[in-house]
Each structure stands twice: as structure tokens, then as C-alpha cells.
N, C-alpha and C positions, 0 to 999 in steps of 0.2 A: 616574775614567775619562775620557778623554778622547774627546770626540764629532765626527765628521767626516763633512758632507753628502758623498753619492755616488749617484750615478745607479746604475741597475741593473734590467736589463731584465726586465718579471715578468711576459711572455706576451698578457694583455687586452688587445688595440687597446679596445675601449669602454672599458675598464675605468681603462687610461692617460689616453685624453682626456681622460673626466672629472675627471682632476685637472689636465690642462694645458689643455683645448678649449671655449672658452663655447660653440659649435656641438656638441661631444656632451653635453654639459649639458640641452640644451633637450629630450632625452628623459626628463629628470625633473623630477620637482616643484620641488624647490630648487635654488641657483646655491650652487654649495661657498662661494666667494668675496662672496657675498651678506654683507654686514655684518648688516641688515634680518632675515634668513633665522630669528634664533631666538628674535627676535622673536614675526615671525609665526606660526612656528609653534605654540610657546607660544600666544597667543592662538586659536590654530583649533582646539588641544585644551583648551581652557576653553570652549569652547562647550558648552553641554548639551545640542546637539542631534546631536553625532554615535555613532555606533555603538561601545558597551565593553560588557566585561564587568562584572559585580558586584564590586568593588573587595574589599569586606571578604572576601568568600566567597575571592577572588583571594588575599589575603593569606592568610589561615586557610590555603588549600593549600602557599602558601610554606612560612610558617613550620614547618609538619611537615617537610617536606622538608628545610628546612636547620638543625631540629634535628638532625635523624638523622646530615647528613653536614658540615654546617659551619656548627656551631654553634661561632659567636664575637659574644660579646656588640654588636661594631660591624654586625655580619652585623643582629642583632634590633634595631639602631638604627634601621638600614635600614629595615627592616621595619615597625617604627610608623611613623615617618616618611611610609612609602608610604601605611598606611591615610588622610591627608587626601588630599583631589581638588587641592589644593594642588600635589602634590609629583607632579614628572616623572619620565623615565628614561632614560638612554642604555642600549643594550642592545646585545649581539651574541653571536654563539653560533658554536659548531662541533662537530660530529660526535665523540662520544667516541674516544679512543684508546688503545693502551694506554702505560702511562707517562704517559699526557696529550699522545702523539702527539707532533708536532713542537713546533718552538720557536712557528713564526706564532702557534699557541695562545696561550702563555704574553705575545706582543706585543701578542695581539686585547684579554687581558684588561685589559692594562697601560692600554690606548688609551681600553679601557670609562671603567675608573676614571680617568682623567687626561678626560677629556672631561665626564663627570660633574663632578668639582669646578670646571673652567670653567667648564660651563655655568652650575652654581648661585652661582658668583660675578655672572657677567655679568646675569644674570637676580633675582638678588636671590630667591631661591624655592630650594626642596628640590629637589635633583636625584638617584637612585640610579642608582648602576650595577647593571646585569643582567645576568649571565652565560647566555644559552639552550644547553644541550644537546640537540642533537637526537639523544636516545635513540630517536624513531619512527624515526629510516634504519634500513634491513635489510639495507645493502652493509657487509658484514661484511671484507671485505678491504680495503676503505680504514679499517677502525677496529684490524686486530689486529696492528700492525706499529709498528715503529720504529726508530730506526737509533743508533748510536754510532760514533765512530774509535777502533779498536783498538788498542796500543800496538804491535802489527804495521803498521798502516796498511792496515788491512781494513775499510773503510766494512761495519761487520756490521747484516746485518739481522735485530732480537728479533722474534719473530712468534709470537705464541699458537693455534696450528693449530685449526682448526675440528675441533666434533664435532658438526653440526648438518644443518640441511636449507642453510642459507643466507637463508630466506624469511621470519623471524620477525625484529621489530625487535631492536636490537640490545642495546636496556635490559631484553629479555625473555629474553634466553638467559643460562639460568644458568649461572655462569665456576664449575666443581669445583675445590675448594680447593688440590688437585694442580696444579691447571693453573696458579693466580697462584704456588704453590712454583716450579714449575718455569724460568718467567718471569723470578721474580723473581734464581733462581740464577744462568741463563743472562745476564742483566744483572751481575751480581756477576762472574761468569767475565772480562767483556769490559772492563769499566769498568778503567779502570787503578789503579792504587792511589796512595792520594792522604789525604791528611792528612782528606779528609772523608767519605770511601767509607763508613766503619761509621755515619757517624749517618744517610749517605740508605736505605744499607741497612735499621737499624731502621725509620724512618720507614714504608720500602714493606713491610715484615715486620708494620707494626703495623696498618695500616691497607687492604690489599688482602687477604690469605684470607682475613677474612671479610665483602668486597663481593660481594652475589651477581651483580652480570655486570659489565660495562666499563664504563657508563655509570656506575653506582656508585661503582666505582674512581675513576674520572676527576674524580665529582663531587669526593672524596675528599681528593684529591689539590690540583685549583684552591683549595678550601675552604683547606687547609692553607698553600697560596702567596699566596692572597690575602683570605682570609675579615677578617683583620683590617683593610683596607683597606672593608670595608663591602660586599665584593662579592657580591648574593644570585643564590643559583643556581636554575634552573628547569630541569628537565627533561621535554621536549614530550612524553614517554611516560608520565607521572604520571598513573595512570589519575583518580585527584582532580581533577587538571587536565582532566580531557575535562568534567567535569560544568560546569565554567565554562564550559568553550567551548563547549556544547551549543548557544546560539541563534548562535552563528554560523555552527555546521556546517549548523543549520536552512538560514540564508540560502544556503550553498553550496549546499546541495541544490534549494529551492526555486527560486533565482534562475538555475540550475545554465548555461541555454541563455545569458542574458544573460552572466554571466563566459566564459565560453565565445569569445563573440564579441569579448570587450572583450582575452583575451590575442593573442586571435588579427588583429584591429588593430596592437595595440601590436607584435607580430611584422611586420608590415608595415610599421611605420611604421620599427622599428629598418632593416630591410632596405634600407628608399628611403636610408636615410641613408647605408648603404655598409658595414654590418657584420654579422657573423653573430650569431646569435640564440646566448645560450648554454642557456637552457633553451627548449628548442624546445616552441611549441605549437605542439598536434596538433587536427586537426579531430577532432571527436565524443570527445575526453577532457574526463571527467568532472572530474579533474583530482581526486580523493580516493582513497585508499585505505579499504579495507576489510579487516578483520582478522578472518579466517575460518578456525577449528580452528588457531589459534597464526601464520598466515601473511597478508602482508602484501600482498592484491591491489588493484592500478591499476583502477581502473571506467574503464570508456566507454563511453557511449550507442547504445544498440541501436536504434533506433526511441523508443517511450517507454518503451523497458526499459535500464537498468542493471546491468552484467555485465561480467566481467573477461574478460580477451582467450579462457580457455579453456574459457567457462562453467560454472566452477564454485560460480559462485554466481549469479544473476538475479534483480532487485527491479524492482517498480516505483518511480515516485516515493514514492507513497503508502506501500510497503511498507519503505523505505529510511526514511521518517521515523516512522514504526512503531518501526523495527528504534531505529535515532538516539534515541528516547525511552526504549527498553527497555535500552537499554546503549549508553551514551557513548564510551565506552573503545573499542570496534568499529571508530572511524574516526579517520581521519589523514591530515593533511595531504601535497600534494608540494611541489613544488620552488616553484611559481606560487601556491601558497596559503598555504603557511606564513609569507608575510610577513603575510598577511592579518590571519591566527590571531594572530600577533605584536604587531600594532597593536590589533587588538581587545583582547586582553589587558592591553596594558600601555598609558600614556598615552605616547609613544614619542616623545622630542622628537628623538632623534637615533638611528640605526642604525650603527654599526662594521662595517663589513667588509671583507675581500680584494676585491681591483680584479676578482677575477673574478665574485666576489658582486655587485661594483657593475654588471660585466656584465649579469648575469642578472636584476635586480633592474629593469632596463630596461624588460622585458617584462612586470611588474606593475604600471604607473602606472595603464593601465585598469582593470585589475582593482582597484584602487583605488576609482576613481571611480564602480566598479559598486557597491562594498557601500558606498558613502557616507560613506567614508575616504579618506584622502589622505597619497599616499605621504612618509615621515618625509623628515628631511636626512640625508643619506647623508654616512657620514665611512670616508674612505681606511685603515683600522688602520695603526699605525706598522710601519716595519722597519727591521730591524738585521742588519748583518754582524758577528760579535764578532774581535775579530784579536786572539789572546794574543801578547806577547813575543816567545815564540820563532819563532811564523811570522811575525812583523813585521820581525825581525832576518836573518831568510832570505828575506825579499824585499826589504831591503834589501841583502843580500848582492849577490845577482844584479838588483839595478838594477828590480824589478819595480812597474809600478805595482798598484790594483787593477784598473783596466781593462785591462793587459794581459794579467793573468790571466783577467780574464770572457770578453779577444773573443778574444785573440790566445797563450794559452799556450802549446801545442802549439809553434808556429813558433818562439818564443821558445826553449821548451827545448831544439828540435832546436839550433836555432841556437847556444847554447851549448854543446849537448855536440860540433857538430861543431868549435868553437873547442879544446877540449879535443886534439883530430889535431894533434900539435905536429908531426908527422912530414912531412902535408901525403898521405897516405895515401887519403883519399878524393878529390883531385882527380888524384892519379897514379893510381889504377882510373879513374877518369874522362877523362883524356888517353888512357892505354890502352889503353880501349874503342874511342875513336875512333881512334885512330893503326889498329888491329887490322882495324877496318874496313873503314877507307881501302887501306890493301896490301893486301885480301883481293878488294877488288870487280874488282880486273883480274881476277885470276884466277877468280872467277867467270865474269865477262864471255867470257874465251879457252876455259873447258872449254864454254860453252855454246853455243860456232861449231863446235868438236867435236861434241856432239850435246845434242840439248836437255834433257834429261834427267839428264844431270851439271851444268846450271846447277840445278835445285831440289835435288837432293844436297848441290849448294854452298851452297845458301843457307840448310839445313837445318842443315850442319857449322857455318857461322859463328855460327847463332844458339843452336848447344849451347854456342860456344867461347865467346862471349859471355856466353851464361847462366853457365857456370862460374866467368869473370872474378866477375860481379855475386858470385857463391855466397861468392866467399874476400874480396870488398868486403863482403859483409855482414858475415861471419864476424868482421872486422876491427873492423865498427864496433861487435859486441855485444861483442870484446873490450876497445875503449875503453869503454865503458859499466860493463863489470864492473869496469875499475879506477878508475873514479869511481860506484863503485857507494851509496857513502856519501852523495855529494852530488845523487846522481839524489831517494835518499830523500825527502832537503828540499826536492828540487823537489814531488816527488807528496803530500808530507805540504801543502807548502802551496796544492796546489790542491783534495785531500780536507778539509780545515780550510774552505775558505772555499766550492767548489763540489764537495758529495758529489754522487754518481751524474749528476754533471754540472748540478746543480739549486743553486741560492741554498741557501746552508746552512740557513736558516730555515724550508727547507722537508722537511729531510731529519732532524737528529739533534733527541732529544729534551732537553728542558731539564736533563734527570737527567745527563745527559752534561758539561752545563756547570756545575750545583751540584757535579759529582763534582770540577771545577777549579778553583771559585771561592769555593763552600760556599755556605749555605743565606742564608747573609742577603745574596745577590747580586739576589734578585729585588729586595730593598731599597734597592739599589745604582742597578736600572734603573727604580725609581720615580722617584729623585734626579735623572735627566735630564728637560730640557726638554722637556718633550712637542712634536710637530711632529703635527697634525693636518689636515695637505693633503696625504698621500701621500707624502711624500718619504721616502729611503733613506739610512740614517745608517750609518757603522762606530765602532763601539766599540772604540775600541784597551784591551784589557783590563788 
């Protein structure tokens, strides 16, 4: 495969800088570009004085877990491995999907494990990679979707339709075995046929009806793409897992007014800088969730009571670490804590994430410094544009870069189909219109010294006459289009190929979509490239 640097614009103003800006830098702990950086960090997590979890207890919950769903001998390497205080972690996580969601996924991982064996080179020490699922989210409509190109050229989107409340996390709602058939058929329907279609088919055949919800599935699925790579997986909904994190949800709660204060700084300080917050903190948020009769509610502070926006549940503090001791599993993190819970848990030399994560991630350095941690090094995950053959061959045809697909297609395509008018038919409506005009304004001008009232008549008649002209200039131009109707295709296949629903492809079809073109040992493929770990956007000519 051949690999080709390319800019490509992914939405985060913070998110960007930090990979190009030492001034947006300075809203986090570490400088990307720091040589020094993993060093020190390393060092500040060998300190015995800062805040973790019980390592072995930590581990024992792993290892069940990725018995169950990916178990691969390298996975349990991993896993001893971790039990010394020795051995670090790069980590990074994403919201389950179905399919395993988009491609960025399958990138995020790739970045885990390739930053991982770096760093254990550079550092001379055990380094693993950590895959986190966040099974607590309960936005069920960014988890049940996913996209393919059709051999129609129908960007289709699979979606597993809700039978629920919406309110319950998302590693909790059980997926009815009907529901991953149905899924899985409708995938098989779309995917085009292809010398690999039956073995991804079996694959999802063997290992999804009987995952009971997505998170499951997904875990499933990574395990199966990467578990030989050593990559162990966590699931932040592991009711197992709450029992480790129990003294830090302590400290959330106890400390609750001080974090409080500390996101809500770091939200000011982002702002003086000249950017917007992307997980906005909120005065008097509690900043945890509470898991009540299966449902997933946001606390905020009442006074010295704790209560969800619609009081369906009210604790004191006292009552709240009552509840916290009596069942672990009750709470969950948001958006502003979950880093927390993350560093607490694992020794975290290095964090992977989307620039938009790097965004949001902004807004927790205090919170950091409140529980007596200290935000990791933040690493940009890789991206890719995959270009196969034949859209490479059709944008060489038409002279196309990839940028002018990103900024400029539209104008471009018009532009060549109006080249296509060999007749010169759209400039003669166009002379037309004006010549038509021009003769018509006397006579407007002369009925309207007649009486005034036949110049708006006139000027009523010209602009139906006109309209008409436009009606059979149109008519004209959709019939040059239908007889280059072939070649319009290759235009629209090649901007559905590289930008579906208008978005960076990485962030639209699933990887199932490209093992269904390339087969199963392509993730293999994009292990073998260079890692690039500062953000940058590469294309795969495949």
C-alpha cells in the first residue's frame, strides 16, 4: 500500500491546534512535541504517592472479561504483564457501535497498539495497550448505526431500531437475537459481492446472536481484529469494574464542590483563550450519574441535596455514599469524570484520542489537579483516507486532486459537465435571455407612458418569458447529463468513496465494508504502515 501525507479538515479548532499550536498546548499538562514528555511522565506515575486503584483486583476484572470476549493468548500476555507496578498503558476508548461503528474505531485501535510498542521501546519497561468501551453512555443513537456504499451508489445506512426507553446505558440493553439476524442480513443485502463476503459473513453469524447487547458485540468483534496484537479490552459498564472504582467515586462525591470549581475554571480559562468549551461545564453539576430502576440520571446539586433534574431521586451526601457502599454499579461517570476514573484505574502513560476528544479533554486538567492526578499525554489517533484503484483511476481521469474534491467538487463537476455542451447551448440561453431583454425594455418603457399599469403587466410578461427560456435551458442541461450519465456516476462514486454524507470517510462506513474489498487480513496490512503519532492525515492508495 502505498501511503501519502494529506491535510484534511476534522472540525476541532482546539483540537487542531494542539497538534499544530504550542499556545493551545499550554491548556494541558503535556507539550505533544515534548521529547522530555514520556519521560516524565513515567516517572510521576511511579511515584507511590498518587491516587489508583488495586492493580491485582484491576486485573482479576480484566481477565474475566476478556476471557469471555477476546480471549487470545497475547490478550493474557498482556494481562500478566500489567499485574507488575512496573508495567504502563496507552489507552483509548470509543462508544460501542454496531459493526464496531465507523472506520476512526478501528484507527483509534490501531494508534493504541502502535503507541504502545513505542513507547515500551523508548522507555525500556512494559507498555499495554487498552481498548476502553464506554458501555455507561445511554445515547443509543450514536451506538446503533452504520453506513456502507452500495453497489448502487447509495451511502445506506444499517441501523438496529430501538425497542427501549432510550435511558439505560447501552451495555445494558439486551440486543434479541432477531434483532443482530436481522442486522446482520441487511448488511449481507448491501455489501457487494466479493471474493470475501462469506467468510465476514460467518464471522458476524458466529459471534453476534449470541452477544447480549452492542457493547458485547463490539467488544467481540475489536477482540477478533485485534486481540492478537495484545489489545485488552475494558468495558466502563463492568458492573466488576464499579467495585475497583468505588474509592474514587468516594472522592467524587466527597470532594464533589471542589471538582466542581476546578471544571468550571478550566472552562474559563479555555474561553480567555478564544475557544469554545466542548463538554461544557455547568454550575451546580454534580458531574455523575446515577443508575435508578435500569435508567441513567445526571445529579446536580440542590443545596446539600443531590437530585436529578426531575426529582426522581434525592440523596444527601451522606445518603449517596450509603447508597455508593451498598452497590457500586449505581454510578457512572460523565464526560468530565471519565477521564478521571480512567487514570485512576489504569497507570495511563499516554491517552489516544479524536481532536475532538482532545478538545474536551481541555476542560479536565483541573479536575485533574483536584483528585491529585495529573492529566496523561494526550496522543492525536491516526487517520486515513483509503483510495482503491478504481476511484484513483477516475480522478485521474478528470484531472482531480484530493483537495479538490474536499474544498471544491461541486464547481469542478459542474464545470466539466458544462464542457460536455459541445453545441455551446448553455451560453446561446444565456445570450438569449439578455438579447430578450434588452428589445423588450422599450416596449415596456412606451406601454407604460400609455398608462401605468401596463408597464407591471410588462414586466410580469417578460419575467414568465424569461422563466420559460430558463425552463427548456434547464431541460437542456438534464438532457446533457443523461447522456453522460455513465460518467456523472464516477463522479458521485468518487466523492461517496472518499466524502459519504459529506463527512471524511473515516467517519461514515464501517470497516466491514472495507474487509468486504480487501479481506480479513487487511487490518494486517494497516498494522505494516508507519505509525504517525502527531495528528496527521495520510491516504492509502489501496
Amino acid at each position: 500500500m502505498n501511503v501519502i501525507p494529506q491535510a484534511l479538515r476534522k472540525g476541532s479548532a482546539l483540537g487542531e491546534d494542539y497538534v499544530r499550536d504550542q499556545h493551545a498546548r499550554e491548556l494541558y499538562e503535556y507539550d505533544l512535541e515534548d521529547v522530555q514528555a514520556l519521560q516524565r511522565r513515567a516517572e510521576w506515575l511511579d511515584a507511590p504517592h498518587r491516587p489508583q486503584a488495586d492493580r491485582q483486583a484491576l486485573v482479576e476484572v480484566l481477565g474475566a472479561y476478556n476471557a469471555k470476549y477476546n480471549d487470545h493468548s497475547a490478550v493474557s500476555r498482556s494481562l500478566e504483564k500489567l499485574r507488575s507496578v512496573e508495567t504502563l498503558v496507552v489507552v483509548g476508548g470509543q462508544q460501542s457501535g454496531l459493526f464496531t461503528g465507523s472506520l476512526l474505531v478501528v484507527y483509534k485501535a490501531a494508534t493504541i497498539v502502535h503507541a504502545a510498542r513505542a513507547a515500551s521501546e523508548r522507555l525500556g519497561r512494559e507498555v499495554v495497550p487498552v481498548f476502553w468501551i464506554a458501555g455507561e453512555d445511554h445515547d443509543w443513537d450514536e451506538a446503533d448505526h452504520t453506513y456502507v456504499l452500495t453497489p448502487e451508489l447509495e451511502v445506506r445506512r444499517l441501523r438496529m431500531e430501538a425497542w427501549h426507553d432510550g435511558r439505560s446505558s447501552v451495555s445494558e440493553v439486551a440486543v434479541p437475537t432477531e434483532k443482530w439476524t436481522e442486522a446482520i442480513a441487511e448488511l449481507e443485502q448491501h455489501l457487494a459481492d466479493s471474493a470475501f463476503k462469506s467468510e465476514i459473513l460467518e464471522l458476524l453469524r458466529k459471534e453476534l446472536p449470541h452477544s447480549f447487547s452492542l457493547s458485547e458485540g463490539f467488544a467481540r468483534l475489536i477482540g477478533r481484529l485485534f486481540g492478537h496484537y495484545g489489545l485488552v479490552l475494558v468495558d466502563s459498564a463492568d458492573p466488576e469494574l464499579r467495585r475497583v472504582e468505588s474509592p474514587m467515586f468516594r472522592q467524587l462525591i466527597e470532594q464533589n464542590d471542589e471538582f466542581e470549581a476546578a471544571y468550571l475554571k478550566a472552562a474559563d480559562r479555555i474561553e480567555e483563550a478564544g475557544y469554545e468549551q466542548q463538554a461544557q461545564a455547568v454550575e451546580g453539576a454534580a458531574n455523575l450519574f446515577y443508575i435508578h430502576e435500569g435508567q441513567r440520571l445526571l445529579l446536580y446539586k440542590q443545596g446539600d441535596k443531590f437530585a436529578d433534574r426531575r426529582g426522581t431521586v434525592i440523596f444527601s451526601k451522606e445518603e449517596l455514599l450509603e447508597r455508593l457502599e451498598r452497590c457500586p454499579a449505581c454510578f457512572s461517570n460523565n464526560v468530565l469524570t471519565r477521564p478521571l476514573m480512567q487514570d485512576y484505574l489504569f497507570p495511563v502513560l499516554q491517552a489516544v484520542l479524536g481532536l475532538g476528544e482532545v478538545a474536551y479533554w481541555a476542560g479536565t486538567k483541573d479536575g485533574f489537579e483536584a483528585a491529585g492526578m495529573q492529566m496523561p499525554i494526550l496522543l492525536p489517533r491516526m487517520s486515513f483516507t483509503l483510495l482503491d484503484p478504481t476511484t484513483q483511476k477516475h480522478m485521474e481521469l478528470y484531472n482531480l486532486s484530493f483537495e479538490d474534491v474536499m474544498e471544491r467538487f461541486d464547481s469542478r463537476k459542474e464545470a466539466w459537465l458544462a464542457e460536455q455542451d459541445k453545441l455551446g447551448t448553455d451560453e446561446l440561453f444565456e445570450r438569449t435571455k439578455a438579447d430578450f431583454q434588452q428589445l423588450y425594455a422599450p416596449v415596456i418603457e412606451r406601454i407604460g407612458e400609455l398608462q401605468p399599469g401596463l408597464a407591471a403587466l410588462g414586466e410580469t410578461n417578460r419575467s414568465r418569458i424569461v422563466e420559460q427560456i430558463s425552463f427548456l435551458q434547464e431541460k437542456t442541461r438534464q438532457t446533457i447529463a443523461r447522456q453522460n450519465e455513465a460518467e456523472l456516476r464516477r463522479w458521485d462514486r468518487i466523492y461517496k468513496t472518499l466524502f459519504p454524507l459529506d463527512r471524511p470517510q473515516e467517519r461514515v462506513y464501517t470497516v466491514f465494508y472495507m474487509l468486504n474489498r480487501y479481506g480479513m487480513d487487511w487490518i494486517d496490512s494497516l498494522m505494516k504502515i508507519e505509525p504517525d503519532l502527531k495528528g496527521g492525515h495520510r491516504i492509502i492508495e489501496a
